[in-house]
mmCIF file as gemmi writes it, N, C-alpha and C atoms, coordinates in Angstrom:
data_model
loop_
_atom_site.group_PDB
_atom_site.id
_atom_site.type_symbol
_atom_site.label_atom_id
_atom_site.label_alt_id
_atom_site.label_comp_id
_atom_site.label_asym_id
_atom_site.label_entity_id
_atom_site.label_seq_id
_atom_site.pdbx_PDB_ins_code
_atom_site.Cartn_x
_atom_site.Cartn_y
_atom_site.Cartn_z
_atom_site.occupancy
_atom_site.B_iso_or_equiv
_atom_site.pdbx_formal_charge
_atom_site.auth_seq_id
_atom_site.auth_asym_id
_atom_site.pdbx_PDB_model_num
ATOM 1 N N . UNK Axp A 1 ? -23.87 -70.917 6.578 1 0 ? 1 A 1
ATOM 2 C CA . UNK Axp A 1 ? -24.96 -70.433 7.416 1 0 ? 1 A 1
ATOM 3 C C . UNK Axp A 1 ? -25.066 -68.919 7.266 1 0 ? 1 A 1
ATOM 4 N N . UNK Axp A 2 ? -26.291 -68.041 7.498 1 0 ? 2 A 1
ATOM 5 C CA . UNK Axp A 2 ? -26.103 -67.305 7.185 1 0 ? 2 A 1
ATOM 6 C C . UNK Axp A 2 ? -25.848 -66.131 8.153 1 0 ? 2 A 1
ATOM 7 N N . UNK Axp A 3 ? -26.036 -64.915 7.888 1 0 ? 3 A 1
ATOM 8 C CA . UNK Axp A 3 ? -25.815 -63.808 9.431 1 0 ? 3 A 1
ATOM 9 C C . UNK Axp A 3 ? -26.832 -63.211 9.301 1 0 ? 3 A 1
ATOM 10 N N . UNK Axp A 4 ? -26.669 -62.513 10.571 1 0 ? 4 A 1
ATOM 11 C CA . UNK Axp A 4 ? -28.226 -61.244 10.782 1 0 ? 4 A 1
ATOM 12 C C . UNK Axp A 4 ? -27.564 -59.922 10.125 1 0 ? 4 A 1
ATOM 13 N N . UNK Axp A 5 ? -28.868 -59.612 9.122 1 0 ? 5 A 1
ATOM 14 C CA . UNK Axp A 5 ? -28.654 -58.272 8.685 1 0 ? 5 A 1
ATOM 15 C C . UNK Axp A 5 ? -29.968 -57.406 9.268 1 0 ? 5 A 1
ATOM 16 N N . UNK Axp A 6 ? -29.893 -55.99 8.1 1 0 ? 6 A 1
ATOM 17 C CA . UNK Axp A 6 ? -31.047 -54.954 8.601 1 0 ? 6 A 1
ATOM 18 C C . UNK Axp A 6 ? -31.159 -54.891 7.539 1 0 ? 6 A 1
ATOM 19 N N . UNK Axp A 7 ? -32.735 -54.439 7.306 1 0 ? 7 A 1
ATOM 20 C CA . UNK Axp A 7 ? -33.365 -53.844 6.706 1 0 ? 7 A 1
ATOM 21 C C . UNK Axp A 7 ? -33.429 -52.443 7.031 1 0 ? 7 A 1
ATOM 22 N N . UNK Axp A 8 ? -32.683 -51.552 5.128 1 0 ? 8 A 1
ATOM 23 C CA . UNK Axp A 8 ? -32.916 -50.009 6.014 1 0 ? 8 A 1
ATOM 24 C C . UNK Axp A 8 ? -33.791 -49.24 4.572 1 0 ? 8 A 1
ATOM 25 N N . UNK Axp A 9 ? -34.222 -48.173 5.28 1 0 ? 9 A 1
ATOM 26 C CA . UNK Axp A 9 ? -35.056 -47.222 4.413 1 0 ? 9 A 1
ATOM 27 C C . UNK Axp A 9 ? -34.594 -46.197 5.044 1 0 ? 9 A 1
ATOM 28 N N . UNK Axp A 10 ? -34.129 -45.338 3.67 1 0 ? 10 A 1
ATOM 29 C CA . UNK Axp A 10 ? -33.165 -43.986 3.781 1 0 ? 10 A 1
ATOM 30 C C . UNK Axp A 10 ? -34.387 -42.767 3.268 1 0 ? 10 A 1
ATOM 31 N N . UNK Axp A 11 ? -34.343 -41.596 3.403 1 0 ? 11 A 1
ATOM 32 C CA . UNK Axp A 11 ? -34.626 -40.593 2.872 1 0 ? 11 A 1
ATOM 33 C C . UNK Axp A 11 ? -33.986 -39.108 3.222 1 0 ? 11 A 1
ATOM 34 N N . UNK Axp A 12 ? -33.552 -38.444 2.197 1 0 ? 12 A 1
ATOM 35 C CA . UNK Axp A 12 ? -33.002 -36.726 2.441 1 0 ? 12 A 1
ATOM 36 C C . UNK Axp A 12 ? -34.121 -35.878 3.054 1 0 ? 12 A 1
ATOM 37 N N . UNK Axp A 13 ? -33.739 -35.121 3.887 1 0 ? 13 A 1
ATOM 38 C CA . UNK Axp A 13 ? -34.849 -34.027 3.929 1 0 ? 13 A 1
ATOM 39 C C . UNK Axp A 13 ? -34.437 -33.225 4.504 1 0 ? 13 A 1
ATOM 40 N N . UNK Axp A 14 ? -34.715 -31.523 3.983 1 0 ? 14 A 1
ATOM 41 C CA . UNK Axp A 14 ? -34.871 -30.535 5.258 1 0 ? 14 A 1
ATOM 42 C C . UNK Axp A 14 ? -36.277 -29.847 6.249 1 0 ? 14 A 1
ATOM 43 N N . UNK Axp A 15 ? -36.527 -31.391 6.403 1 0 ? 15 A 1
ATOM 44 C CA . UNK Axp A 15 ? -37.724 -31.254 6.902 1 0 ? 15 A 1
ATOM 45 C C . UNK Axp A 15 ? -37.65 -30.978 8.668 1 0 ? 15 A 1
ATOM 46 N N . UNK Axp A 16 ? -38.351 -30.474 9.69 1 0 ? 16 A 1
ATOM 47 C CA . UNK Axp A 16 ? -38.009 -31.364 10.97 1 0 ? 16 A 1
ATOM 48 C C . UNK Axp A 16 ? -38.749 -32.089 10.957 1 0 ? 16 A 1
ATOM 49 N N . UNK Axp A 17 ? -38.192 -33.07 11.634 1 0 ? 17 A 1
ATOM 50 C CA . UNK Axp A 17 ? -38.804 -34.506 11.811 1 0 ? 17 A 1
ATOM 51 C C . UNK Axp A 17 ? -39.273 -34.989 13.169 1 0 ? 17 A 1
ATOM 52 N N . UNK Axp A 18 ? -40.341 -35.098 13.491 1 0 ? 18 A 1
ATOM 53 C CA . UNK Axp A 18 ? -40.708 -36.337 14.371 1 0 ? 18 A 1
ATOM 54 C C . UNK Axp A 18 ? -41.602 -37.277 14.858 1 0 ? 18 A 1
ATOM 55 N N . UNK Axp A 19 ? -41.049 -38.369 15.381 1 0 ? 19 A 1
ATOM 56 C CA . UNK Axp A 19 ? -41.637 -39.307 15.678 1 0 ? 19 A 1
ATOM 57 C C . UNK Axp A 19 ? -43.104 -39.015 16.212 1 0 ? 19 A 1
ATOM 58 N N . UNK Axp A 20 ? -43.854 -40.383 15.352 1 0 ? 20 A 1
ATOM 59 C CA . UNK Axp A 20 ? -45.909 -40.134 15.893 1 0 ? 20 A 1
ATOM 60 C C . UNK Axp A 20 ? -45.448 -41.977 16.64 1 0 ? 20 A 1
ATOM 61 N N . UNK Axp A 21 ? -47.276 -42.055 16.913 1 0 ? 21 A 1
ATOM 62 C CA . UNK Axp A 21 ? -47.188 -43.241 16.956 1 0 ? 21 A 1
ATOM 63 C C . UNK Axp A 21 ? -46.804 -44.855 16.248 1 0 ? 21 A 1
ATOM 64 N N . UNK Axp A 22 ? -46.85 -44.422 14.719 1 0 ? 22 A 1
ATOM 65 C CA . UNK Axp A 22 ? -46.901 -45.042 13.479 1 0 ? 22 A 1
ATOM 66 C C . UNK Axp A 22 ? -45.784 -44.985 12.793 1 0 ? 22 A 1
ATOM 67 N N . UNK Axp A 23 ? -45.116 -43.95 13.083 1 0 ? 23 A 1
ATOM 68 C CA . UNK Axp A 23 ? -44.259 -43.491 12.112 1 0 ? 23 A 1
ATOM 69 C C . UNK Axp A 23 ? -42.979 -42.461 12.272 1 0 ? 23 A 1
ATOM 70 N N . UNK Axp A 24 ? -43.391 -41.002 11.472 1 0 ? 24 A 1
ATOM 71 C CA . UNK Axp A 24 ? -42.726 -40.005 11.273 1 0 ? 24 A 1
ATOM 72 C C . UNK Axp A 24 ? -43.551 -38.839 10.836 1 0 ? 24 A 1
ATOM 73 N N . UNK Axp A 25 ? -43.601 -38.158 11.799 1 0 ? 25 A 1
ATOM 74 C CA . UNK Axp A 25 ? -43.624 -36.459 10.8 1 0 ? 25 A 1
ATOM 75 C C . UNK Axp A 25 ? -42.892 -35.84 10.554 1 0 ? 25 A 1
ATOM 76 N N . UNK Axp A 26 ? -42.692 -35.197 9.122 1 0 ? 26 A 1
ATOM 77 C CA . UNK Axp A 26 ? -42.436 -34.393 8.366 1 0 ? 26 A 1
ATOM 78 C C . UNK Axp A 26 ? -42.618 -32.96 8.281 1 0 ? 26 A 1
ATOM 79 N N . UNK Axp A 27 ? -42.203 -31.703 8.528 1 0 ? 27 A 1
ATOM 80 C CA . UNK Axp A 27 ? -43.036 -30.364 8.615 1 0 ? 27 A 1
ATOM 81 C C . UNK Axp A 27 ? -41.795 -29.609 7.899 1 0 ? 27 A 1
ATOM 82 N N . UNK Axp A 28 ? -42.233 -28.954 6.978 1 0 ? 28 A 1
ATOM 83 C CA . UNK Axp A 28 ? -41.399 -27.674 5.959 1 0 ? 28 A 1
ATOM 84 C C . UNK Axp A 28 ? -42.342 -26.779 5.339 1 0 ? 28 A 1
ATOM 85 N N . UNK Axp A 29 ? -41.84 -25.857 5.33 1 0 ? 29 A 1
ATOM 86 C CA . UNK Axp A 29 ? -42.879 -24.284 5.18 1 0 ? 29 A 1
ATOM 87 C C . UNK Axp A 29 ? -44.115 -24.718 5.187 1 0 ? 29 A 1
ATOM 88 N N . UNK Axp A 30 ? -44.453 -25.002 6.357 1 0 ? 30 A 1
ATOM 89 C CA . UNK Axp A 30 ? -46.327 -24.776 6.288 1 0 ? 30 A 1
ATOM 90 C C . UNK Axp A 30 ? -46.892 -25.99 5.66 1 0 ? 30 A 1
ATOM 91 N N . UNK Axp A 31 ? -46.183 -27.245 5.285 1 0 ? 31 A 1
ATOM 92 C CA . UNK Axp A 31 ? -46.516 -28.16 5.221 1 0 ? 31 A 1
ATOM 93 C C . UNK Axp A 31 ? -46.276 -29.603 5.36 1 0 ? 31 A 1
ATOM 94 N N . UNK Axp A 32 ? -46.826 -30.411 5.793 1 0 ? 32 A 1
ATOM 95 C CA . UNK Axp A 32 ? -46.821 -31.938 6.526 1 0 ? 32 A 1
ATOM 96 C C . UNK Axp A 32 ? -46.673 -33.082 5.381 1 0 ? 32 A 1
ATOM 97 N N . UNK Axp A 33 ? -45.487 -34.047 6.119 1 0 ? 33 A 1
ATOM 98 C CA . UNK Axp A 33 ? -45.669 -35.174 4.871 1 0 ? 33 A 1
ATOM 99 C C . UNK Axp A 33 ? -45.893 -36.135 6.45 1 0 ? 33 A 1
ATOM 100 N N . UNK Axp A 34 ? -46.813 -37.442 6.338 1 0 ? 34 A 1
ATOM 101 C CA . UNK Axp A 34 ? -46.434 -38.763 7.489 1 0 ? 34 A 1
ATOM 102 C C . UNK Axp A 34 ? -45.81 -39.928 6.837 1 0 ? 34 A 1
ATOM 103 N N . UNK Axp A 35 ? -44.838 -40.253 7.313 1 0 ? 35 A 1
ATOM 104 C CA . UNK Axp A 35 ? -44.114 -41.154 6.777 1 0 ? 35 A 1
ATOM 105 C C . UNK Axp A 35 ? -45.045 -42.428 7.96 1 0 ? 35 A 1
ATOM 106 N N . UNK Axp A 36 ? -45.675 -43.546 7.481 1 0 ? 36 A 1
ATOM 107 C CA . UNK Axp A 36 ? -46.26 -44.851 8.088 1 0 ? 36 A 1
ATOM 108 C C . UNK Axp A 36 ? -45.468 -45.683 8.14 1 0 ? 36 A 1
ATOM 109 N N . UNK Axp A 37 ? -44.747 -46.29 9.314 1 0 ? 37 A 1
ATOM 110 C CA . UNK Axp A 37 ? -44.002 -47.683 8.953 1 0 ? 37 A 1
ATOM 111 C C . UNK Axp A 37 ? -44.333 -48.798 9.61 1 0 ? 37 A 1
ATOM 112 N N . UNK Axp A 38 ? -44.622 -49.8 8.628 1 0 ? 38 A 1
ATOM 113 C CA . UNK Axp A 38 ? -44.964 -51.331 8.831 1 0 ? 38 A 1
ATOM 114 C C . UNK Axp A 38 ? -43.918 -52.204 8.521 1 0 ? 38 A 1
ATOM 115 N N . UNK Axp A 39 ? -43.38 -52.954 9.608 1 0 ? 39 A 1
ATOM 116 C CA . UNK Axp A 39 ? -42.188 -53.757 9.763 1 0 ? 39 A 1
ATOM 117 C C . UNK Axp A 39 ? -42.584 -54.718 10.749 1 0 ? 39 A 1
ATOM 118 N N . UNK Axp A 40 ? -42.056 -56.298 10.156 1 0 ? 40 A 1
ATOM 119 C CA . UNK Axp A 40 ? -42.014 -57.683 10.241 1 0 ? 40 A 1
ATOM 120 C C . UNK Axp A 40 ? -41.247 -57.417 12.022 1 0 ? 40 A 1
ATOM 121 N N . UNK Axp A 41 ? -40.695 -56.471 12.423 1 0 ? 41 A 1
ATOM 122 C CA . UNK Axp A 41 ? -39.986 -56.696 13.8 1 0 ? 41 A 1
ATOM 123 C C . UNK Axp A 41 ? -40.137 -55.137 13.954 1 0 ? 41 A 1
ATOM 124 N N . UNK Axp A 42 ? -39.407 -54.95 15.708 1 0 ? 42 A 1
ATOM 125 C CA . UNK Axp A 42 ? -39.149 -53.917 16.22 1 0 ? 42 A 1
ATOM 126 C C . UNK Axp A 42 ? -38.306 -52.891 15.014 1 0 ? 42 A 1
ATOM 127 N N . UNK Axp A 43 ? -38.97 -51.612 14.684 1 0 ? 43 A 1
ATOM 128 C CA . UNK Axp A 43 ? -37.713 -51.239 13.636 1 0 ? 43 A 1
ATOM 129 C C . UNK Axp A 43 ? -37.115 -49.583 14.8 1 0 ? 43 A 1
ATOM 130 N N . UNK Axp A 44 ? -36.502 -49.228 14.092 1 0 ? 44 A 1
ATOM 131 C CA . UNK Axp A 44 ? -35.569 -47.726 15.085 1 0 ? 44 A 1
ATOM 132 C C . UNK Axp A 44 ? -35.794 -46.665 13.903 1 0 ? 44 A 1
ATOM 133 N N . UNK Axp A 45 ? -35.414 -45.636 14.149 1 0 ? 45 A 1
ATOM 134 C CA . UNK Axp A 45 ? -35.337 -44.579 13.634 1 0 ? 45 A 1
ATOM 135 C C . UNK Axp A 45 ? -34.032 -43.372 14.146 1 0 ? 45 A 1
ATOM 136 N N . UNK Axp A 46 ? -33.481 -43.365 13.211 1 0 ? 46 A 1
ATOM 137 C CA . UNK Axp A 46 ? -32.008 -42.172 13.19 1 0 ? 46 A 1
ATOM 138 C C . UNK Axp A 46 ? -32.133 -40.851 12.068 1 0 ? 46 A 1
ATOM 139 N N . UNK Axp A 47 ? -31.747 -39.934 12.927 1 0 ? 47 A 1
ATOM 140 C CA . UNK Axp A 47 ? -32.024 -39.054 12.215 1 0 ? 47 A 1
ATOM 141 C C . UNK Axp A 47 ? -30.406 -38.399 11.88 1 0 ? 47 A 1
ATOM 142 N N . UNK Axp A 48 ? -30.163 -38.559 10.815 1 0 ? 48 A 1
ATOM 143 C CA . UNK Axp A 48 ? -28.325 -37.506 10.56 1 0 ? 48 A 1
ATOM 144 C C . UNK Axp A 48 ? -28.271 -36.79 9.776 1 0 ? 48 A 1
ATOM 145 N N . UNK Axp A 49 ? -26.895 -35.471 10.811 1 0 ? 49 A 1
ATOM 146 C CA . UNK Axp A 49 ? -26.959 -34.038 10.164 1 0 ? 49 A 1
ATOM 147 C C . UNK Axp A 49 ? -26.414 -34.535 8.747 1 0 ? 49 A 1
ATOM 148 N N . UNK Axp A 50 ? -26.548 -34.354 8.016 1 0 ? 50 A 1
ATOM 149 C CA . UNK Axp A 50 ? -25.828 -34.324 7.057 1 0 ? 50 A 1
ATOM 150 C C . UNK Axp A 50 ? -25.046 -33.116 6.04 1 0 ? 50 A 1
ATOM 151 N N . UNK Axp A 51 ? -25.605 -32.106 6.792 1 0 ? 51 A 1
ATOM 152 C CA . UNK Axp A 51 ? -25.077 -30.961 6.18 1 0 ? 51 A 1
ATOM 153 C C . UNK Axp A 51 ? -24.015 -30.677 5.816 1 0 ? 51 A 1
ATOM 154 N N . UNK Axp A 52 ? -22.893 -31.35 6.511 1 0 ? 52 A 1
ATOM 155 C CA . UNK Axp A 52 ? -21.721 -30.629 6.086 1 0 ? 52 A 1
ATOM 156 C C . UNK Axp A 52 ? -20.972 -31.989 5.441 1 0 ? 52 A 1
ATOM 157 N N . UNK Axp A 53 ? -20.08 -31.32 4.53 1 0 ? 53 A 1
ATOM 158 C CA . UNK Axp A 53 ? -19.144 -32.629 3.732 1 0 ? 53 A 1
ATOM 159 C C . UNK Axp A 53 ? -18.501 -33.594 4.75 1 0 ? 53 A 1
ATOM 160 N N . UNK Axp A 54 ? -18.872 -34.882 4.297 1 0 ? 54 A 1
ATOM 161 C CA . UNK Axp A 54 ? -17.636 -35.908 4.808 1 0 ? 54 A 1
ATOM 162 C C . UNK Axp A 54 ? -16.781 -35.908 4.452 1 0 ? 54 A 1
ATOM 163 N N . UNK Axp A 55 ? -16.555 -35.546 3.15 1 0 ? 55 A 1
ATOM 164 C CA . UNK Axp A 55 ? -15.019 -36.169 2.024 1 0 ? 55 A 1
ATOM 165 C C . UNK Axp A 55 ? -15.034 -34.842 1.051 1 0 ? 55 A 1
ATOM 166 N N . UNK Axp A 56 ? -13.38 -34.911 1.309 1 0 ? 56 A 1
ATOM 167 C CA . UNK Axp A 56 ? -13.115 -33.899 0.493 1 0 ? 56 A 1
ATOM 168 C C . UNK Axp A 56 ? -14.379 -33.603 -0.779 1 0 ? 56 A 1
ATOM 169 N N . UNK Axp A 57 ? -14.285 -34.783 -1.934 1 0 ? 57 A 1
ATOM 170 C CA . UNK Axp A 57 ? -15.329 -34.658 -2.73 1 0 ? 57 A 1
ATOM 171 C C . UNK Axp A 57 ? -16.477 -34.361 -2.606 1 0 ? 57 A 1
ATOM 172 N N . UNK Axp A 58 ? -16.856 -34.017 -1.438 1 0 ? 58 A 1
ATOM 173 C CA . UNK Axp A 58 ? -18.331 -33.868 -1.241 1 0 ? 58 A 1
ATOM 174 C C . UNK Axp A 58 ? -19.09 -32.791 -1.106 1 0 ? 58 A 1
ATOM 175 N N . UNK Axp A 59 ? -20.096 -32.006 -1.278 1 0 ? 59 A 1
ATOM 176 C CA . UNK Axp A 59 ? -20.391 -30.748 -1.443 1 0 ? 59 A 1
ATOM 177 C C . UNK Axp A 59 ? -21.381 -30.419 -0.032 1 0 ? 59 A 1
ATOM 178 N N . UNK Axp A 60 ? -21.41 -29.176 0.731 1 0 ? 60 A 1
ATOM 179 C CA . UNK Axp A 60 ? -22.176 -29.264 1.125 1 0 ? 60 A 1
ATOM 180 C C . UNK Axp A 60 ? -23.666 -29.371 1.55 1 0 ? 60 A 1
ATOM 181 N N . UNK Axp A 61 ? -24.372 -29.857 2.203 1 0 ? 61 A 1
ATOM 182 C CA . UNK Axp A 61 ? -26.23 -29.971 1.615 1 0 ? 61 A 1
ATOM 183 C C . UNK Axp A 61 ? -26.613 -28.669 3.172 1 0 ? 61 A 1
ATOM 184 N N . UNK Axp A 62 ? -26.85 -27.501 3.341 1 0 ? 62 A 1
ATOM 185 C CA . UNK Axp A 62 ? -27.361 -27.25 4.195 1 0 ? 62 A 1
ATOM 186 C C . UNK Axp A 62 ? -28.382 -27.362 4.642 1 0 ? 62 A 1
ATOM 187 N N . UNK Axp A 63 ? -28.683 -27.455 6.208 1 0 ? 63 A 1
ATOM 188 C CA . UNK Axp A 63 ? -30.114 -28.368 6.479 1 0 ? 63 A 1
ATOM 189 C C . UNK Axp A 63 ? -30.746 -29.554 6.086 1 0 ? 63 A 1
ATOM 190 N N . UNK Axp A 64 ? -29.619 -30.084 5.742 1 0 ? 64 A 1
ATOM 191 C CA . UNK Axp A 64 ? -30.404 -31.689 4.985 1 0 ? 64 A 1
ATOM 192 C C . UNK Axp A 64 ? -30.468 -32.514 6.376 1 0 ? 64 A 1
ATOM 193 N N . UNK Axp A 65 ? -30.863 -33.298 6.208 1 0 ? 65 A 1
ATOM 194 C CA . UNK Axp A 65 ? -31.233 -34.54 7.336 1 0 ? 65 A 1
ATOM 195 C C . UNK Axp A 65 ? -31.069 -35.961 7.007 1 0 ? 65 A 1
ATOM 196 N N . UNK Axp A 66 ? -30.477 -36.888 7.094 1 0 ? 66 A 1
ATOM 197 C CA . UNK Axp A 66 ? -31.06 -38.298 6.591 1 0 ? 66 A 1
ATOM 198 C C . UNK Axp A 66 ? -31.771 -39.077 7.537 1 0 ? 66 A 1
ATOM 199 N N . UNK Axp A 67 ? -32.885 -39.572 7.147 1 0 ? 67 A 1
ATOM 200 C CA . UNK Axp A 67 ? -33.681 -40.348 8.108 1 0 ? 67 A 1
ATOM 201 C C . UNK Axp A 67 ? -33.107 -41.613 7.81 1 0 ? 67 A 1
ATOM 202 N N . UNK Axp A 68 ? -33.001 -42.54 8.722 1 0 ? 68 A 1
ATOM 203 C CA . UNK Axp A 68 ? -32.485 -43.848 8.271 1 0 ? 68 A 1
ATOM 204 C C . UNK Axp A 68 ? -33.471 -44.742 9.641 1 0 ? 68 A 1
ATOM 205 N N . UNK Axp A 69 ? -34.271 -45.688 8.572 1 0 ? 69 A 1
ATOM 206 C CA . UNK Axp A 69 ? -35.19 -46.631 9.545 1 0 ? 69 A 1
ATOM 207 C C . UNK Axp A 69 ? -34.625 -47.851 9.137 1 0 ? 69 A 1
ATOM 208 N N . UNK Axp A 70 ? -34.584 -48.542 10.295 1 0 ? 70 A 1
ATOM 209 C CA . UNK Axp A 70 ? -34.319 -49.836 10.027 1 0 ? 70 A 1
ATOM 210 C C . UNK Axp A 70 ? -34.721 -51.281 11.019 1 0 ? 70 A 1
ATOM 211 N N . UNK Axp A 71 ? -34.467 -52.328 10.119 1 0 ? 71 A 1
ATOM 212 C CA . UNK Axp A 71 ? -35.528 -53.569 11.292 1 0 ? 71 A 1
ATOM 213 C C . UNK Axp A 71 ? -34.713 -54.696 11.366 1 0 ? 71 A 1
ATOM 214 N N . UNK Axp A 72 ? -34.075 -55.559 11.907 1 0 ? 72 A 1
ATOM 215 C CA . UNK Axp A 72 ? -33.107 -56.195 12.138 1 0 ? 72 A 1
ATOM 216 C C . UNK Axp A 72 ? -33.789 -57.547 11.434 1 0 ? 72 A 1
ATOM 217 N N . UNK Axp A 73 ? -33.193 -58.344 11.123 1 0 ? 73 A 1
ATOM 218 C CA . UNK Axp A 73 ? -33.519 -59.547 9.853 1 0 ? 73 A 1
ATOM 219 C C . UNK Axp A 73 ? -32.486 -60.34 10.877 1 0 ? 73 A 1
ATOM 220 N N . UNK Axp A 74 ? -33.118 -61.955 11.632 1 0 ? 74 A 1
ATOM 221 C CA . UNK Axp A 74 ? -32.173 -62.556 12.117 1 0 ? 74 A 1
ATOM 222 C C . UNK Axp A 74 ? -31.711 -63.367 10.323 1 0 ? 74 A 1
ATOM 223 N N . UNK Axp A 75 ? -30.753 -64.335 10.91 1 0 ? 75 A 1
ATOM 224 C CA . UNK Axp A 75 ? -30.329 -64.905 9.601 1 0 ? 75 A 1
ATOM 225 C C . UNK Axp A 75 ? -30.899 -65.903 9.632 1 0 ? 75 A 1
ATOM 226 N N . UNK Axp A 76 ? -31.414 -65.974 7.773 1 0 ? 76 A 1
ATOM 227 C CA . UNK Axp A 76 ? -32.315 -67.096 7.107 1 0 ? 76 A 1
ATOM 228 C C . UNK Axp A 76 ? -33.59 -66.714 7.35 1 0 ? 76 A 1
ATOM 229 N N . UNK Axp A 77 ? -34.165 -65.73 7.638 1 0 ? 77 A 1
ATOM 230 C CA . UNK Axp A 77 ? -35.745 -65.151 7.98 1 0 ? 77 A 1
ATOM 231 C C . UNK Axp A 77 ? -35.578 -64.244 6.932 1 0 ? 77 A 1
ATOM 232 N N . UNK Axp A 78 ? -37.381 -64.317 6.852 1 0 ? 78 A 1
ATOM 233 C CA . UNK Axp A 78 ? -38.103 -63.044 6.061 1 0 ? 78 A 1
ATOM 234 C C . UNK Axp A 78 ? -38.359 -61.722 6.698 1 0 ? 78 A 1
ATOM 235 N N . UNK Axp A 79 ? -37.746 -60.604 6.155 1 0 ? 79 A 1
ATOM 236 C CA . UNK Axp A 79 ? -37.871 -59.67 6.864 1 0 ? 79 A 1
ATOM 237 C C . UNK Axp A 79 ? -38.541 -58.548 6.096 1 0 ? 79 A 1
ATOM 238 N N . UNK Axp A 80 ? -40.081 -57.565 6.826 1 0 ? 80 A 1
ATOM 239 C CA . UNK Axp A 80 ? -41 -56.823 5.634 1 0 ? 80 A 1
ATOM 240 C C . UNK Axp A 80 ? -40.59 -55.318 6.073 1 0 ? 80 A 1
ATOM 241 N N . UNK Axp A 81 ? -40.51 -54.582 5.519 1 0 ? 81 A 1
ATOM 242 C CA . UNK Axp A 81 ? -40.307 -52.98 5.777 1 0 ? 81 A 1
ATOM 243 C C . UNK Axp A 81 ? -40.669 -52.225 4.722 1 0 ? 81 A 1
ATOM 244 N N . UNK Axp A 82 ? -41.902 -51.441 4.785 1 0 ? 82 A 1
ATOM 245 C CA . UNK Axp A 82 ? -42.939 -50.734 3.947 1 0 ? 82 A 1
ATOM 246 C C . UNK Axp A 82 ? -43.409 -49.695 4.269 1 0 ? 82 A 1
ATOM 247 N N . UNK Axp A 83 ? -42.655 -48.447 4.285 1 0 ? 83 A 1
ATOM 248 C CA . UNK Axp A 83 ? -42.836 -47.108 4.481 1 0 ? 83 A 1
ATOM 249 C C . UNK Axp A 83 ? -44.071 -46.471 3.615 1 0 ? 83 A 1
ATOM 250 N N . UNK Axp A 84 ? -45.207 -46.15 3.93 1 0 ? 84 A 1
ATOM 251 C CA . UNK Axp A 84 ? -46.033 -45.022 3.252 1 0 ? 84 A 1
ATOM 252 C C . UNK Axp A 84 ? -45.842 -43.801 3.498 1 0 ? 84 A 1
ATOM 253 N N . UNK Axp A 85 ? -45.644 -42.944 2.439 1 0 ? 85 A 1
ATOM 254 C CA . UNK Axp A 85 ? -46.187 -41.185 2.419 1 0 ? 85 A 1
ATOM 255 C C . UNK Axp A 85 ? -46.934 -40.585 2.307 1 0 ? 85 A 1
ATOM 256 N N . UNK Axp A 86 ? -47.497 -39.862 2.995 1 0 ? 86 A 1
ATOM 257 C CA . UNK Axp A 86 ? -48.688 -39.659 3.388 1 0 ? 86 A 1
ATOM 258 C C . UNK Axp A 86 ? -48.496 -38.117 3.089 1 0 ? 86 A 1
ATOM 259 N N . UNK Axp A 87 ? -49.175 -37.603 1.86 1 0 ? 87 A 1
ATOM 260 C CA . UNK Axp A 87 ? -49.325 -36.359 1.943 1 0 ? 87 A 1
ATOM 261 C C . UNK Axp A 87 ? -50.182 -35.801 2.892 1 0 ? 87 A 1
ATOM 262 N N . UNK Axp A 88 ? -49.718 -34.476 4.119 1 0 ? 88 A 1
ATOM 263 C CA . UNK Axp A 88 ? -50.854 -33.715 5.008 1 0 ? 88 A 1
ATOM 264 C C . UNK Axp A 88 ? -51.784 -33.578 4.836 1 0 ? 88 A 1
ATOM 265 N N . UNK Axp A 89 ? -52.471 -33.217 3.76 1 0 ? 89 A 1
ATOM 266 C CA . UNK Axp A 89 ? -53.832 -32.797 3.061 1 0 ? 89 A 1
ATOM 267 C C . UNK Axp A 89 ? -54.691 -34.557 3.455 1 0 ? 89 A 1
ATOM 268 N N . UNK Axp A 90 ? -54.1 -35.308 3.122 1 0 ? 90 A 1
ATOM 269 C CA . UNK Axp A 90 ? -54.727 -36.617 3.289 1 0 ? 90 A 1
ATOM 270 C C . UNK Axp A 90 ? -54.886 -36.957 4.521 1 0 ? 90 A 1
ATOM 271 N N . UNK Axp A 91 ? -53.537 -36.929 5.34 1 0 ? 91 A 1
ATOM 272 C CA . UNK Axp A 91 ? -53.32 -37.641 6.952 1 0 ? 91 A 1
ATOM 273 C C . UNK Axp A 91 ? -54.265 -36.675 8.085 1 0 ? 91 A 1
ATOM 274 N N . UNK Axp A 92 ? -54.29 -35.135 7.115 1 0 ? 92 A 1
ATOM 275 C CA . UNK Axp A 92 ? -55.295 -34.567 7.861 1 0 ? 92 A 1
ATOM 276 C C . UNK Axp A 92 ? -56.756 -35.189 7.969 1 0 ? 92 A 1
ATOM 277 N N . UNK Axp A 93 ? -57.126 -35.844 7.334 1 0 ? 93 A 1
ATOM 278 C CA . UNK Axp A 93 ? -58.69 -35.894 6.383 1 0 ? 93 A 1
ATOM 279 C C . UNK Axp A 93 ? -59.149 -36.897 7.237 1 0 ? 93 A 1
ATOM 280 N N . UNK Axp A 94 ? -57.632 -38.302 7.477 1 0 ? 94 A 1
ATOM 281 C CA . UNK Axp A 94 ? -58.012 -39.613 8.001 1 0 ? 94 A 1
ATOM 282 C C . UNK Axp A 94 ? -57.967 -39.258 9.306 1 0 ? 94 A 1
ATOM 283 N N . UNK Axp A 95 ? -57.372 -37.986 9.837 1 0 ? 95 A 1
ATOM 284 C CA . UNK Axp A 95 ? -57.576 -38.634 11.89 1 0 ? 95 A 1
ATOM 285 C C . UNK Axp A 95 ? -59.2 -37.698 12.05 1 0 ? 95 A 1
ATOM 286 N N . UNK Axp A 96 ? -59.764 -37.178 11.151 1 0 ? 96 A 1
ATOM 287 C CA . UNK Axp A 96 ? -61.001 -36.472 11.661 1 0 ? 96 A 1
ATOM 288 C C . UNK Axp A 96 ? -62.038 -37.303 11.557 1 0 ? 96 A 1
């Protein structure tokens, strides 16, 4: 039988980030990305520092961020998660 997993969608950024109705904004020097998310269930959104090393091996990223979205998949179901990017220049164009 099987178990419940997640569906996740990762991305780096030193962007700040936040939550719209739809999605995610994006903002770095003077310009906007919208991240759109369409998901089969309730999905979440986490945002982590990631800046500084976990492991010895690891280098540091200053100001990085990881966005991590994700949508819970019971077990034996179809589960959809389909992030669009939305360059500003565009997302501006569509709310006018």
């Amino acid at each position: 039988m099987g178990q419940p997993v997640a569906a996740t969608w990762q991305r780096l950024t030193k962007a700040i980030v936040t939550r719209t109705a739809d999605g995610l904004l994006l903002k770095q020097a003077g310009k906007t990305v919208e991240l759109q998310v369409k998901a089969s269930g309730n999905w979440t959104v986490d945002i982590e520092d990631v800046s500084q090393p976990r492991h010895l091996q690891d280098s540091p990223n200053p100001g990085v961020s990881r966005i991590l979205i994700r949508v819970p998949s019971p077990a034996n179901s179809i589960t959809t998660l389909t992030v669009e990017v939305i360059p500003g220049s565009i997302a501006i164009k569509r709310t006018k």
